[in-house]
N, C-alpha and C positions, 0 to 999 in steps of 0.2 A: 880852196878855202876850207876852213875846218871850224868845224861848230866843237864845241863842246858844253854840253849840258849837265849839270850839275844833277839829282835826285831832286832838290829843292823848287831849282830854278823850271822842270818840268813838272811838278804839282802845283805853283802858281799859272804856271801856262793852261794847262788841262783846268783849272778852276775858272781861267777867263773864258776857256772856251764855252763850258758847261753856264757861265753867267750870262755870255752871249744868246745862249740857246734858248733860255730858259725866260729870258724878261722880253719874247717873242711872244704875240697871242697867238695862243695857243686853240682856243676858242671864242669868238666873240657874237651873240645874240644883238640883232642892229637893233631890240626894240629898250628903250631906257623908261625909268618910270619918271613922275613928275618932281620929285625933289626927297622924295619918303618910300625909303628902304621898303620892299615888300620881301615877304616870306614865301617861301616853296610851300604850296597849297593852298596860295590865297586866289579867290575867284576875282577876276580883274575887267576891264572894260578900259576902250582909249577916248581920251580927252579930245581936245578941241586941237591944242597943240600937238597932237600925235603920240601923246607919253599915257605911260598905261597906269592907271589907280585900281587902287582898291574898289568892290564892290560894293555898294548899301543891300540893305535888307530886298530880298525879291527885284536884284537888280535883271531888267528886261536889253541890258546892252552889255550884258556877261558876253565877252568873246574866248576864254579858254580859262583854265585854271596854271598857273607856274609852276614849269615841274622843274627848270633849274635856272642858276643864276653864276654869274663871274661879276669882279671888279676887275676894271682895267685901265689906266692912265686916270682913275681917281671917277670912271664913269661906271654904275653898275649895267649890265644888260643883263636883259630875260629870256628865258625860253617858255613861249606860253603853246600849252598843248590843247587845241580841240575837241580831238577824238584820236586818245591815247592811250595809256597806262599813264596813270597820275598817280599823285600821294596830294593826303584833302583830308580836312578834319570831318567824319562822315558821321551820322547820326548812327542812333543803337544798331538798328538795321536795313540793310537794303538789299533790294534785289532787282533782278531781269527786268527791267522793263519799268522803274520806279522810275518818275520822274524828280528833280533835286532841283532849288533855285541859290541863288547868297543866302547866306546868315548874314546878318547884321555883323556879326563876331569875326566874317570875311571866308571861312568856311562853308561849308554848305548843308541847306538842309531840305526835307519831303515836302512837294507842294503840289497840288494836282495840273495847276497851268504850268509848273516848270518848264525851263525850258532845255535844261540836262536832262539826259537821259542815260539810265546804266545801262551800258551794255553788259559788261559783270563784273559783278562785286568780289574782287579777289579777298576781302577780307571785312567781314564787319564794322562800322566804327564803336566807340566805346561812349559817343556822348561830351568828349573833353576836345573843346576848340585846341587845344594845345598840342595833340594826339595825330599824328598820320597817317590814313591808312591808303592801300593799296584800292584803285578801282578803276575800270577803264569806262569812259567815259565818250559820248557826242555830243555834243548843241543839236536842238532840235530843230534849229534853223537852218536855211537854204547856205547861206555862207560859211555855217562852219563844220557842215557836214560834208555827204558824197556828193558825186556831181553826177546823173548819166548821161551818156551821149549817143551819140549816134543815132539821134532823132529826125524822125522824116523830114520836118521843116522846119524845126529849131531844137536848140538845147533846151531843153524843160527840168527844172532843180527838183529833189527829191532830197529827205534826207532819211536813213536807215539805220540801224545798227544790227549787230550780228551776234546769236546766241551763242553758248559754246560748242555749237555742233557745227556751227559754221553755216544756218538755215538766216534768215532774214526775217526780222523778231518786230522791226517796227516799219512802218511806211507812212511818208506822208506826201503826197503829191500837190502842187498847188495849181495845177492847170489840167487842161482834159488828158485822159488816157485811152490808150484802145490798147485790148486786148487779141493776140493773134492778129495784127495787120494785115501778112501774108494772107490769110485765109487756108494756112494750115488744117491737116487733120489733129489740132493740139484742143484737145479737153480744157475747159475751166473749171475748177473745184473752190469753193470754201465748204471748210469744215468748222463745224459749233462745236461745245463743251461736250456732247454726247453722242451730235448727229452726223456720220462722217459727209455725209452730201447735204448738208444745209443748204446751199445754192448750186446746181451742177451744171455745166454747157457742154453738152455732147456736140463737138465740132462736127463729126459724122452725120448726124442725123437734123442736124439744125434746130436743137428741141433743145427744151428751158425744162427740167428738174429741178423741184424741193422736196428735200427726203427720199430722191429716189437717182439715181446715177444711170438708169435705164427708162427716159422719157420717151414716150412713143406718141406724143401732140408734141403744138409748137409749148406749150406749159403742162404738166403733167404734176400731181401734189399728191405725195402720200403722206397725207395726214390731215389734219382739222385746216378749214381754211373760214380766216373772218374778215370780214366788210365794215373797213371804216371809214365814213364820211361823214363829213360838216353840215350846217343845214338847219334850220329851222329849229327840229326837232330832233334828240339823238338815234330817234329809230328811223331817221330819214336813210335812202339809199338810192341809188341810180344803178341801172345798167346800161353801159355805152356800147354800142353798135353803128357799123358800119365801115368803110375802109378807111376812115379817118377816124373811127372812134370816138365825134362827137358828139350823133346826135344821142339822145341818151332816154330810159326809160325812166319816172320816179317814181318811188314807191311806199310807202309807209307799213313798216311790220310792226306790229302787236309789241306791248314793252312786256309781255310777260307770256311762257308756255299757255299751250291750251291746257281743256281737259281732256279725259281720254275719249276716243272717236270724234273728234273734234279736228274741221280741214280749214284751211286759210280760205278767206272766199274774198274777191277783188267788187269792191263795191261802185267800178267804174269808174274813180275817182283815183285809183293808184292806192286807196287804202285797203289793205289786206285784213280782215278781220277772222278772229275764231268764231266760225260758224258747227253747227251741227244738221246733218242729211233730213232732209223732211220724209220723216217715215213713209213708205210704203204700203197701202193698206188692201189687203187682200182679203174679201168680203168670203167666207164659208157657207152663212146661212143669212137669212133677213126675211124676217118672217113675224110672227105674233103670238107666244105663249104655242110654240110647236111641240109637241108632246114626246118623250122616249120613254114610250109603255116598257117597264118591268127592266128599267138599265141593268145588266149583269154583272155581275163581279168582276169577269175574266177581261181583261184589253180588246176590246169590241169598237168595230170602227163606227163614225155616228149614226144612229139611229138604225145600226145593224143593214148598211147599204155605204154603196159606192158612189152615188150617186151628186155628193157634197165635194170631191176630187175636183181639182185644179192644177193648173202648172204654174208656175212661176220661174224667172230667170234670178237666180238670186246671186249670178256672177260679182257682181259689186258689193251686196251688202255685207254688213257686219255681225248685224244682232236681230233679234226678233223679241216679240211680246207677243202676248194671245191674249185679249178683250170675252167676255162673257157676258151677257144680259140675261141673269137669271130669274124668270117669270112663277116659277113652281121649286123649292127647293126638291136639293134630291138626296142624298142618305147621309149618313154621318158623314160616311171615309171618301165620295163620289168624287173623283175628278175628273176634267176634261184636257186633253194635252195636244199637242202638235208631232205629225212627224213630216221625215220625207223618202221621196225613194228616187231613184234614177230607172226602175225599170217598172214598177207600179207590183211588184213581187215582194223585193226585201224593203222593209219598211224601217228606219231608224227616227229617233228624238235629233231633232236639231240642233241640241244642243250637245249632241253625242252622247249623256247622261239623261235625262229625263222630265228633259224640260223642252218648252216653256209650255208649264200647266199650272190652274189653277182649279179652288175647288170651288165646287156647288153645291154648297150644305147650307146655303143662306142667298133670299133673295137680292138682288138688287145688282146693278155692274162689277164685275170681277176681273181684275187687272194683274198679267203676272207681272215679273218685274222682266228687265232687257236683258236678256241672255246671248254671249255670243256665239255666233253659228259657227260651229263643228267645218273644219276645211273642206270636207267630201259633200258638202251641201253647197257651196259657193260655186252653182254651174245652173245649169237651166232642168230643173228639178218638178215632181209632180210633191202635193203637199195634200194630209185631210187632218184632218183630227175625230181620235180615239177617245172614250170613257173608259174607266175603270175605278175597283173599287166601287160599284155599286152593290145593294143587297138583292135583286133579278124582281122585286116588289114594288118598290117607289118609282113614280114617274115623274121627272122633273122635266118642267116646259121651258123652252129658251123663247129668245128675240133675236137679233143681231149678234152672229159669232166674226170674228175677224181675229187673221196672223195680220201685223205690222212689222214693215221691217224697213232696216236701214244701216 
């Protein structure tokens, strides 16, 4: 049998064939909306009946934004994306990690409980609902985010998004976690804005780091460390102790620094107070209008004898004073001073400059002020006290000499 085919009659053939092909879907998205067309970049949410609407203002059952759409047999479908590359009418600007909820306008916009999150903004928006831009995009929630698996006793949801380096930029977990299960030799690191070991877990050593990546206790802190708890009072505090850590110490600190030489003292009660050391008094002479016939000018120890010499431990104290009771004055320039020594040969001022002395040019008690002791004095020391500055003529009488210290 013999065909013959015309030019004609083979370009209406080839046009059916090509009309066949072609009124075939080609694509079809199974989700339809509720009876009103939506637009590529509107943020959407499904109804009751299954069909997807538009978003309201900070809609909290945002499920993706539409990134594309067909008609077909007179029905529109959608393709709504997640966590994509979208096209969205986007506010002036955004970045890494902003979070974005509906506009009213069906667009989207900055909201800090959003519940979008950029992952990144391929393109700024401009501000104009009408405007498209480029940004890839997750739901901050379990269902329209990632899933991980392979959990010891159950699947547990997470959702993440991923910066452009391809690092892991947000996490949210909504049940327990454990870190290193195995019990690996695998380190734990968070790093802050400045500090690379803000919290560090040396898996090796089983020690807990802040501020330090080389913990050598079970907690190790380098840097300031402060105590906050609840209570009564805000300078309330506890220390717990014991292998469970409950029973507990309380304590009440001071609402404000001391003064200088000033130590916390426990008044048995848990309340810690600024207290100051009760001087120590170390008696030289006590006696009644005792005479220093013809005091001399030159640094003469008292009454030109040894015999007023003491020892004292002055390992703890801080500072000293030197008391006078002057019965008889003694010359214009006459003073009395303190030293000390460690071998009863080399003789220093306690104060390592030339103190603590006062003078006796006027009757009555003579008080220097607190001076603090010299470091090379802070041991178990002999102590007397020197005149000087007298005219080798005038004889001034004492009563009671005493070093105080503390």
């Amino acid at each position: 049998m013999n065909f013959k085919f015309s030019i004609k009659t083979l370009f209406f053939l080839l046009l059916l064939i090509f009309t066949f092909l072609f009124s075939q879907e080609v694509v079809k998205y199974q989700i339809t909306d509720d009876g009103t067309e939506l637009d590529i970049g509107t943020a959407v949410k499904v109804d009751a009946a299954g069909n997807i609407t538009a978003c309201g203002d900070n809609d909290p059952d945002v499920i993706g934004i539409i990134t594309a759409k067909e008609v077909s047999g007179g029905t529109r479908y959608y393709l709504v994306g997640s966590s994509d590359i979208a096209l969205a009418p986007l506010p002036d600007t955004v970045s890494v990690g902003d979070k974005l909820t509906t506009a009213a306008s069906g667009g989207l916009r900055t909201a800090t409980g959003g519940e979008i999150v950029v992952a990144i903004a391929l393109e700024n928006g401009d501000g104009n609902a009408l405007t498209l831009e480029k940004i890839m995009i997750t739901l901050g929630f379990a269902s329209g985010g990632y899933f991980i698996e392979n959990q010891i006793f159950s699947a547990q949801s997470a959702d993440f998004w991923l910066d452009d380096t391809g690092r892991v930029g947000y996490l949210v977990a909504d049940s327990g976690a454990v870190i290193n299960e195995s019990g690996g030799n695998y380190d734990f690191r968070v790093e802050g804005d400045t500090d690379p070991n803000l919290l560090f877990a040396d898996a090796s050593s089983d020690n807990i780091g802040i501020g330090t990546n080389t913990p050598n206790q079970d907690l190790s802190i380098a840097g300031s460390m402060g105590i906050i708890e609840g209570g009564t009072f805000p300078n309330y505090y506890s220390i717990f102790y014991g292998s469970d850590q409950t029973a507990d110490i309380a304590y009440y600190l001071p609402p404000a620094q001391g003064a200088t030489n000033t130590f916390l003292m426990n008044d048995g009660s848990g309340n810690l107070l600024w207290s100051r050391p009760t001087p120590e008094v170390v008696t030289i002479l006590a006696g009644y209008n005792i005479q220093w016939r013809n005091m001399p000018a030159d640094l003469t120890e008292l009454f030109n004898a040894t015999q007023h010499r003491t020892m004292v431990d002055l390992t703890n104290a801080t500072q000293v004073r030197l008391t006078v009771a002057v019965g008889t004055a003694g010359s214009d320039s006459a003073e009395l001073r303190g030293q000390y020594s460690t071998d009863e040969s080399n003789w220093y001022y306690l104060d390592g400059a030339s103190g603590p002395g006062v003078p006796i040019n006027a009757v009555g008690l003579q008080v220097s002020s607190w001076v603090n002791l010299v470091a090379d004095a802070k041991t178990d020391v002999y102590i007397r006290i020197i005149g000087i500055n007298g005219d080798g003529r005038t004889d001034p009488k004492f009563g009671l000499i005493t070093l105080q210290f503390k």
